[in-house]
LUMPA-726384 format. One record per residue (C-alpha): chain; residue number from 1; x, y, z. Coordinates in steps of 0.25 Angstrom, whole numbers, plus 5000, padded with zeros to 4 digits. Example, Ala and Ser with C-alpha at 12.3 -4.5 7.8 and 13.67 -1.06 7.14 Angstrom:
2
+-------+-----+------+------+------+
: kette :  nr :   c1 :   c2 :   c3 :
+-------+-----+------+------+------+
:     A :   1 : 5049 : 4982 : 5031 :
:     A :   2 : 5055 : 4996 : 5029 :
+-------+-----+------+------+------+
***
This chain:
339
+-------+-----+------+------+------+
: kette :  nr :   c1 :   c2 :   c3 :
+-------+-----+------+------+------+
:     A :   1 : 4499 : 5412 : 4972 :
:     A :   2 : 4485 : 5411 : 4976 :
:     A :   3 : 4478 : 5404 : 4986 :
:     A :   4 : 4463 : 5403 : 4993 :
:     A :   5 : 4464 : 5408 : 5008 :
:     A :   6 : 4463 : 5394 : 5017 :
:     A :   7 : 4457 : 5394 : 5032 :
:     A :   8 : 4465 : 5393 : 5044 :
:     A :   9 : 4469 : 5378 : 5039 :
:     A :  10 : 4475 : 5383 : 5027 :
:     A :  11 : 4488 : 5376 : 5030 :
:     A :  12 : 4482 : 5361 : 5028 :
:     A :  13 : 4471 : 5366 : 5019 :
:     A :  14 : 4484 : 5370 : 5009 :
:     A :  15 : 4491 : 5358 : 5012 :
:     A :  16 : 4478 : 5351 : 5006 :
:     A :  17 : 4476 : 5358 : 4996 :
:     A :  18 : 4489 : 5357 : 4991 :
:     A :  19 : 4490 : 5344 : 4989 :
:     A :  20 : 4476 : 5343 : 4982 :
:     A :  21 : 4481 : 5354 : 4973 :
:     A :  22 : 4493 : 5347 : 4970 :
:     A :  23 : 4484 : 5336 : 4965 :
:     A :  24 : 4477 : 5345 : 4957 :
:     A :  25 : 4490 : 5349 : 4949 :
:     A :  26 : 4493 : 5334 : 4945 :
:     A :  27 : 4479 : 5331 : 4941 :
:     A :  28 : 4479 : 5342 : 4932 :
:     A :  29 : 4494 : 5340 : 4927 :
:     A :  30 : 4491 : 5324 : 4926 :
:     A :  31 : 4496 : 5318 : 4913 :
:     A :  32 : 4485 : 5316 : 4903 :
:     A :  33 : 4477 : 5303 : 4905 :
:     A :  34 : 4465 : 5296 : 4899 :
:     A :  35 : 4458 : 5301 : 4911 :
:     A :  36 : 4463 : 5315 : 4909 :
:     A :  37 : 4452 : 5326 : 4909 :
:     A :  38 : 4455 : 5340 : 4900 :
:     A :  39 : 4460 : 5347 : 4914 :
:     A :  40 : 4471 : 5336 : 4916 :
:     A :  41 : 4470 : 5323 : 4927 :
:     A :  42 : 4464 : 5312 : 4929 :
:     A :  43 : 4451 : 5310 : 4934 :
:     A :  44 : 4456 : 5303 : 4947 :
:     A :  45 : 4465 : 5316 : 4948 :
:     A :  46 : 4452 : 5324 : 4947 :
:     A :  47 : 4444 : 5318 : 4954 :
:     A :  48 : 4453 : 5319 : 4966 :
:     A :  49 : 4456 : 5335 : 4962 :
:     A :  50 : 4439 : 5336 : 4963 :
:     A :  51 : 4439 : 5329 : 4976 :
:     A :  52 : 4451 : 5335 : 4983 :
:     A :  53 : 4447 : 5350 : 4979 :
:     A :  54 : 4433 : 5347 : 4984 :
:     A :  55 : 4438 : 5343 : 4998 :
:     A :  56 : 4448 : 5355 : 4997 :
:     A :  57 : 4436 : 5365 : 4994 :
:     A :  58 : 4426 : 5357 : 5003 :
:     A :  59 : 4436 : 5357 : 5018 :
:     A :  60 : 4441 : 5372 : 5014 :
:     A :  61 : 4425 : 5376 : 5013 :
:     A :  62 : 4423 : 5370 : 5027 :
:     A :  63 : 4437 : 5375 : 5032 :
:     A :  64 : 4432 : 5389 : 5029 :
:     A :  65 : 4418 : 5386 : 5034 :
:     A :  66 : 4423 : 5379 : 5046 :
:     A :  67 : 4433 : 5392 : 5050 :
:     A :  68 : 4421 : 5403 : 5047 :
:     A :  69 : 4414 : 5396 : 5057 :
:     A :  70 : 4424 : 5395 : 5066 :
:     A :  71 : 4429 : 5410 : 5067 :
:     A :  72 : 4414 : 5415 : 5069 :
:     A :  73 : 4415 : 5404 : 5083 :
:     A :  74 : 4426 : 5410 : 5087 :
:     A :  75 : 4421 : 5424 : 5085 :
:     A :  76 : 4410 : 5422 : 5094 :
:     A :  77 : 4420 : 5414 : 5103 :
:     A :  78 : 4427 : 5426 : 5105 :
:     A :  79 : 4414 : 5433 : 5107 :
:     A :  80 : 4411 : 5424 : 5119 :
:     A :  81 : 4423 : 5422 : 5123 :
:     A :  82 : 4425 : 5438 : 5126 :
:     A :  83 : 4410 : 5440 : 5130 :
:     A :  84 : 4414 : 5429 : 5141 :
:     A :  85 : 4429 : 5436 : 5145 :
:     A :  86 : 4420 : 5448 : 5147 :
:     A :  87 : 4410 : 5441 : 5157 :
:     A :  88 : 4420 : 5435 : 5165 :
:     A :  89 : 4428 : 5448 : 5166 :
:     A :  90 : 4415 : 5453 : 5170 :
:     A :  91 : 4412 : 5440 : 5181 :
:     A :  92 : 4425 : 5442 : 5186 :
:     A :  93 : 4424 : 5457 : 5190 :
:     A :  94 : 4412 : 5454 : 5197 :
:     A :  95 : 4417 : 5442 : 5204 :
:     A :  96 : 4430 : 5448 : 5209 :
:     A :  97 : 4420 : 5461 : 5214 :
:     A :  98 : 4412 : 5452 : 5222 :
:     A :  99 : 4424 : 5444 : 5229 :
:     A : 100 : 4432 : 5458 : 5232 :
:     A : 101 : 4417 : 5465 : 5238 :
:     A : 102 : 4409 : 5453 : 5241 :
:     A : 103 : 4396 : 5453 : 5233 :
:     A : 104 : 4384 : 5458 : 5237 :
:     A : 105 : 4373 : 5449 : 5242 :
:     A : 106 : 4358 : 5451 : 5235 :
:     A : 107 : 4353 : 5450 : 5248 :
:     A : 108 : 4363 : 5459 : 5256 :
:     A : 109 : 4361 : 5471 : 5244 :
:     A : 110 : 4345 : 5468 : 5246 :
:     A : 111 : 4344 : 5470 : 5262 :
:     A : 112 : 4354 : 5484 : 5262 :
:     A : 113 : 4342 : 5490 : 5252 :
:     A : 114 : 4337 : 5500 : 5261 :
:     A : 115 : 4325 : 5502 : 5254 :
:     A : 116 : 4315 : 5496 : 5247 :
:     A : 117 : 4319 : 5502 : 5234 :
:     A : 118 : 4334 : 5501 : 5236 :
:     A : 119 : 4329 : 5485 : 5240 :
:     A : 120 : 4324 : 5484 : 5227 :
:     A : 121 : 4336 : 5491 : 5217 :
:     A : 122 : 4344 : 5481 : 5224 :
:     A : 123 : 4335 : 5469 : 5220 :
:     A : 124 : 4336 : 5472 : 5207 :
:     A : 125 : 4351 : 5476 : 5206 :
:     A : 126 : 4354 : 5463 : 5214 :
:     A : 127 : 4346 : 5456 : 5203 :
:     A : 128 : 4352 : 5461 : 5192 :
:     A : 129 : 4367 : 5460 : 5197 :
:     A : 130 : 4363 : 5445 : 5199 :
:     A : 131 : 4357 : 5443 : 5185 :
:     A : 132 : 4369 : 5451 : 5178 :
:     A : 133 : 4378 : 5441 : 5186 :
:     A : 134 : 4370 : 5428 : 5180 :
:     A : 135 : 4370 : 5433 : 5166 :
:     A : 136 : 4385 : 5435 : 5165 :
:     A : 137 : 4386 : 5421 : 5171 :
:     A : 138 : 4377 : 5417 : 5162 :
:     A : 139 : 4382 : 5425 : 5150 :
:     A : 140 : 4395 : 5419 : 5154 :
:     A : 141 : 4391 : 5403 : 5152 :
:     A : 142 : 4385 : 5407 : 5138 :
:     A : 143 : 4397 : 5413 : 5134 :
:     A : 144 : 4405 : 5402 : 5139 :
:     A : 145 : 4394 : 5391 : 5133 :
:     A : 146 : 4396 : 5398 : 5120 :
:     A : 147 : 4411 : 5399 : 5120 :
:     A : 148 : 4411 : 5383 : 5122 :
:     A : 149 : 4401 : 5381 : 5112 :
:     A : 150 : 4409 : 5389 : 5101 :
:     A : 151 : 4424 : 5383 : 5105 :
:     A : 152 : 4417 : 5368 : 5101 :
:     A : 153 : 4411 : 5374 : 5088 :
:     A : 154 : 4426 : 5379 : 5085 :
:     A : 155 : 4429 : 5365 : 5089 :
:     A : 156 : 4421 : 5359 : 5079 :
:     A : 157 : 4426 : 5369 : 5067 :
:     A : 158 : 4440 : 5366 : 5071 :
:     A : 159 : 4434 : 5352 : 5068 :
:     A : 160 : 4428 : 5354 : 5055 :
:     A : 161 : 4440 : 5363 : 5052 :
:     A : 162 : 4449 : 5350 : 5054 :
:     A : 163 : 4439 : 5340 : 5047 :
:     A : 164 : 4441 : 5348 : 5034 :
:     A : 165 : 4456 : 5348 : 5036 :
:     A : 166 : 4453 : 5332 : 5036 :
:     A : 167 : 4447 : 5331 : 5025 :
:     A : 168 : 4459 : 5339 : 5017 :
:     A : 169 : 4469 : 5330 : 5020 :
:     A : 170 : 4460 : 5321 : 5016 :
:     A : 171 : 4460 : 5327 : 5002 :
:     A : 172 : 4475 : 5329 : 5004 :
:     A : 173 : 4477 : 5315 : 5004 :
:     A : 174 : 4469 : 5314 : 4992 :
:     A : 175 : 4477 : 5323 : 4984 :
:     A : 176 : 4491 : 5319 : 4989 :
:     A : 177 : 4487 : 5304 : 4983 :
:     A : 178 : 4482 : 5309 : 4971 :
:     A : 179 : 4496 : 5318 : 4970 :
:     A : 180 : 4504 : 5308 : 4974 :
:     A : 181 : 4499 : 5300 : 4961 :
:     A : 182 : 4500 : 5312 : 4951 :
:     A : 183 : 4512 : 5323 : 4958 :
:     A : 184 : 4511 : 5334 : 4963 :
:     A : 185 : 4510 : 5350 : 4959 :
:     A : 186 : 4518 : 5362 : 4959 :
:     A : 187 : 4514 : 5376 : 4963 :
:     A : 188 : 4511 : 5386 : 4952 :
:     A : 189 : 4516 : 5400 : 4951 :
:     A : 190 : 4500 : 5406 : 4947 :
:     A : 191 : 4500 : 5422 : 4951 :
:     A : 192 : 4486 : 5426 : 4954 :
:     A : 193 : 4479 : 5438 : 4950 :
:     A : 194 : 4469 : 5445 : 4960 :
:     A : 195 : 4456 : 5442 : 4958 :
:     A : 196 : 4443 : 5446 : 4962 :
:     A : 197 : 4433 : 5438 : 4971 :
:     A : 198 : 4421 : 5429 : 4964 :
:     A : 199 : 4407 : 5427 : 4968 :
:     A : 200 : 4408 : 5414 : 4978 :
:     A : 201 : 4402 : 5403 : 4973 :
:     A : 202 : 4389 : 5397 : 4980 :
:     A : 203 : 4394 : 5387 : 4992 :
:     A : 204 : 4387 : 5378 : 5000 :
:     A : 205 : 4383 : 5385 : 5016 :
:     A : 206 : 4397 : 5377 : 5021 :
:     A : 207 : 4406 : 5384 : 5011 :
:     A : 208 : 4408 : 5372 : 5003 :
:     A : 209 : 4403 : 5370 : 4987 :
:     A : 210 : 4392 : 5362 : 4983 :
:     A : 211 : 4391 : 5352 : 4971 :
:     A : 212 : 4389 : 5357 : 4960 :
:     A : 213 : 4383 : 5350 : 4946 :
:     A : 214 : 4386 : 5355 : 4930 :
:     A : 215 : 4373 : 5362 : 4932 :
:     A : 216 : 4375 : 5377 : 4926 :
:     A : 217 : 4377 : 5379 : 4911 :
:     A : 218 : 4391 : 5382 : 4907 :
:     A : 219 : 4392 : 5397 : 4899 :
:     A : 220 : 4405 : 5393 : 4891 :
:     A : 221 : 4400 : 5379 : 4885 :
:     A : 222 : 4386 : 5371 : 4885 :
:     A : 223 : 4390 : 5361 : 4898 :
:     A : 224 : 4388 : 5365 : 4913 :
:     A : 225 : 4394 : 5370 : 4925 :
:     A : 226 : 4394 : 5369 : 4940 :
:     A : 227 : 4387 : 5383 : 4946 :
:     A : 228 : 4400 : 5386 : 4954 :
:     A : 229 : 4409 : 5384 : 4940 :
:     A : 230 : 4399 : 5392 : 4932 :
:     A : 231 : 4400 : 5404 : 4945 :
:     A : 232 : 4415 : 5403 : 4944 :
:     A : 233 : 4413 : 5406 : 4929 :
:     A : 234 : 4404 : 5416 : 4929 :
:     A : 235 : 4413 : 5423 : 4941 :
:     A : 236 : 4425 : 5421 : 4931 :
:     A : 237 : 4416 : 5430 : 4920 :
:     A : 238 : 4412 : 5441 : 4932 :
:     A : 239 : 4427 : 5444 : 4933 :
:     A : 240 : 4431 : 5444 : 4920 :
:     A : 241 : 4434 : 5431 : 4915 :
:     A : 242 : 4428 : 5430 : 4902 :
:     A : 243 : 4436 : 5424 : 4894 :
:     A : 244 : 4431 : 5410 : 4884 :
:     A : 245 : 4427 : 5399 : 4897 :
:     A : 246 : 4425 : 5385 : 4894 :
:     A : 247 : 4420 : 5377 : 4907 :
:     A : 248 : 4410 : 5363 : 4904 :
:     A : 249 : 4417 : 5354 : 4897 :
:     A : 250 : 4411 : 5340 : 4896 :
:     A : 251 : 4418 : 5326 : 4889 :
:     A : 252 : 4426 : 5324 : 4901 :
:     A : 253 : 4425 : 5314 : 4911 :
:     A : 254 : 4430 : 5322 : 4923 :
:     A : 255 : 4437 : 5336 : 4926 :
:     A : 256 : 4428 : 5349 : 4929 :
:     A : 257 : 4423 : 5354 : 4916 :
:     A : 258 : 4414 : 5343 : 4912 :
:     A : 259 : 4406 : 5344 : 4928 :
:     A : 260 : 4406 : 5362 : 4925 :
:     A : 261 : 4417 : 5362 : 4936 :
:     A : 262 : 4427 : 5370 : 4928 :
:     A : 263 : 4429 : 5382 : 4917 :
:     A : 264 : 4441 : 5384 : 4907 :
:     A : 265 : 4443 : 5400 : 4906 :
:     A : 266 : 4452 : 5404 : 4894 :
:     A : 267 : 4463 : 5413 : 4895 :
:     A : 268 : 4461 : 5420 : 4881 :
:     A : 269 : 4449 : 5427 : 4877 :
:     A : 270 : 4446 : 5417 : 4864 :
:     A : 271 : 4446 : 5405 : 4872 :
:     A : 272 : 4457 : 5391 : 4875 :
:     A : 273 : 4470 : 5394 : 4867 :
:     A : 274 : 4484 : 5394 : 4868 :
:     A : 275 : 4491 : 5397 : 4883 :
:     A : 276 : 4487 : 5412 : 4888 :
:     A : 277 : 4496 : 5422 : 4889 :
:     A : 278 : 4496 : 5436 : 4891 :
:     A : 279 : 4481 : 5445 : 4895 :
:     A : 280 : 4477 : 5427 : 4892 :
:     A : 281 : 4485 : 5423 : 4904 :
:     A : 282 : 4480 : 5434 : 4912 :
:     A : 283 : 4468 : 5431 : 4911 :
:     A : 284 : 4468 : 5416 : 4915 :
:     A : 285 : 4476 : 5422 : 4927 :
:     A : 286 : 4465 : 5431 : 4933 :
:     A : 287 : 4456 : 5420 : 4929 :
:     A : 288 : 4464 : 5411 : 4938 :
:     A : 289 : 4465 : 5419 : 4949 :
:     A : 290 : 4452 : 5422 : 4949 :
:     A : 291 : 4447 : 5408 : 4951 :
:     A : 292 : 4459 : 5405 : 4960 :
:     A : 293 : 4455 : 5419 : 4966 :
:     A : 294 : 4440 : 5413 : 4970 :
:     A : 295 : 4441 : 5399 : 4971 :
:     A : 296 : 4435 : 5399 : 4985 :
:     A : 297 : 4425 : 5406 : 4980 :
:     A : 298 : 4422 : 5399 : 4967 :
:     A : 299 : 4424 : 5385 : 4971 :
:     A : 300 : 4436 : 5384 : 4962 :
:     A : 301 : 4443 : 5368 : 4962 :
:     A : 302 : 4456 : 5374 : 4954 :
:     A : 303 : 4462 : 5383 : 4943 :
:     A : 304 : 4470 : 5378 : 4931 :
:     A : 305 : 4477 : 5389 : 4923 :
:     A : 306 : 4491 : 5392 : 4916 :
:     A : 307 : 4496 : 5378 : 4919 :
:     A : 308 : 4493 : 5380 : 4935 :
:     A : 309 : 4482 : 5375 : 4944 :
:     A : 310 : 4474 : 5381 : 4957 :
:     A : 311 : 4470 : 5372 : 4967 :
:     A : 312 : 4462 : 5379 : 4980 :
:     A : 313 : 4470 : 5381 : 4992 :
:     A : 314 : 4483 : 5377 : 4984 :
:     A : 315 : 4485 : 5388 : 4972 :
:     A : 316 : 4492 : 5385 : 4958 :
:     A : 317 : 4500 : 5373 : 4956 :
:     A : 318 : 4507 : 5371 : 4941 :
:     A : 319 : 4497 : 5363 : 4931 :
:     A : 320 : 4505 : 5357 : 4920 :
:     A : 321 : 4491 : 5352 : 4912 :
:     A : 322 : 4489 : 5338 : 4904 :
:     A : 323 : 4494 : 5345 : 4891 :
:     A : 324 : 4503 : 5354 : 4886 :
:     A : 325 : 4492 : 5364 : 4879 :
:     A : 326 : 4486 : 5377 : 4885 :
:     A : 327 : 4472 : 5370 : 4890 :
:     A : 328 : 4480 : 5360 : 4897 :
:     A : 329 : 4489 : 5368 : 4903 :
:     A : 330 : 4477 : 5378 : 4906 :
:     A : 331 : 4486 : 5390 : 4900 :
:     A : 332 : 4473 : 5393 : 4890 :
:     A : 333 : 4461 : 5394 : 4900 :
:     A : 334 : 4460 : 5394 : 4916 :
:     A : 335 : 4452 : 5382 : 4921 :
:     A : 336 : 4443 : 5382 : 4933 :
:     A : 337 : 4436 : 5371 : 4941 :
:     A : 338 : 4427 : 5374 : 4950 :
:     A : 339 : 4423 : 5365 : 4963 :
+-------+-----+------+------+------+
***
């Protein structure tokens, strides 16, 4: 089973997800209907799918953000914080010198001088004890400045890290009304490959994915793709997968191919046939866990292949399809959408 790594609050994060998966797997597996596109579901199921993985993808994006952020703060907390130990062990030492001695007056060093020359060492000496004393005092109120400064900025991630956790209950909602309408999913038995790491696609300076349009011509057909689907493609051809793609695919109504979000990668070299089996199987399954592999990276939304479904954050659940054929069942190709 393979999963994408979660931040520190994976365990509601997963709870999420899981049920916005689950959605995922009875829009997919919904019985055939007027408004049924050519991936399965209904266009109120997909758009909700839409909806819910881009709150899903958006919150994890500031999750990961939000938690940079805040281990660099407390890196340099801990900085201050051991910089300002050391200057109290420092205050102490000298504070528990002068109680056992009694300290010695400026004036009192400056009358036992015995010379002018020893008169004026003892000027300057008394000087600069007196301005190292004020600059560790000082050095001390930065530190402690800073550290207050920092402790309300890890306040404020905290914050932010809780706000996005808001707003994914919020889509759990959504998906638990939606599955409540439709049933629920299963978990499928999908064994991963290893796969190697794809060149990220281009995000936003938050970490989060921008909108994109059906704005780059599509190299398997005459239509159009997004620039994030058509880099997911082409990362697919640098690693190998080569095989007979089909991707834009107008006519319909709703669903990821007619807007350039989504590529069908056959099994078998000749293109769509019967279900693959064999070197054909293999196949689909490093191209699956290639995409599930750098789905992070890539900006994928989900995987359908071999009659199961990958949802981020959640893994494989069973997918039973619209239809009994291979393209229904996605047994004959390996389709991607991509946010």
């Amino acid at each position: 089973m393979l999963t994408t790594a979660l931040p520190r609050r994976g365990v509601a994060l997963l709870v999420v997800v899981s049920a916005i998966a689950a959605v995922l797997f009875g829009l997919l597996a919904a019985p055939a209907s007027a408004q049924e596109d050519d991936e399965g579901g209904t266009k109120s199921l997909r758009e909700q799918l839409d909806e819910a993985a881009s709150k899903y993808q958006d919150a994890k994006a500031e999750l990961d953000a939000s938690e940079k952020r805040e281990l660099k703060l407390l890196v340099k907390l801990e900085g201050a914080e051991e910089e300002r130990e050391e200057l109290v062990d420092e205050i102490q030492i000298v504070a528990a010198a002068a109680y056992r001695t009694g300290r010695v007056g400026a004036f009192t060093a400056l009358i036992n001088a015995n010379s002018p020359d020893a008169f004026l060492e003892r000027v300057v000496a008394v000087d600069m004890i007196a301005k190292r004393d004020a600059e560790k005092l000082e050095r001390f109120r930065e530190l402690t400045e800073q550290i207050e400064a920092q402790q309300a900025e890890l306040a404020e991630e905290i914050a932010v890290q809780e706000k996005e956790v808001n707003k994914l209950d919020e889509a759990k909602d959504q998906a638990e009304a939606a599955l409540f309408a439709i049933g629920g999913g299963a978990s499928g038995s999908f064994e991963a490959f290893p796969a190697e790491d794809a060149e990220p696609a281009s995000r936003n300076s938050d970490g989060s994915f921008s909108a994109e349009s059906c704005s780059e011509p599509d190299p398997t057909t005459s239509g159009c793709l997004t620039p994030r689907m058509l880099h997911a493609y082409n990362e697919a051809q640098i690693f190998g997968f080569t095989r007979y793609t089909s991707c834009y695919r107008g006519g319909g109504t709703f669903g990821e191919h007619p807007i350039g979000r989504a590529c069908d990668f056959a099994a078998s070299p000749n293109g769509f046939g019967g279900a693959a089996f064999g070197s054909d199987k293999t196949y689909g399954d490093r191209l699956a866990s290639f995409f599930v592999h750098n789905a992070d990276a890539l900006g994928v939304q989900y995987v359908i292949w071999y009659r199961e479904v990958w949802f981020p954050g959640r893994g494989w659940s069973i997918y039973g399809g619209s239809g009994g054929d291979a393209a229904s069942a996605h047994t004959n190709h390996v389709h991607v959408s991509i946010r």
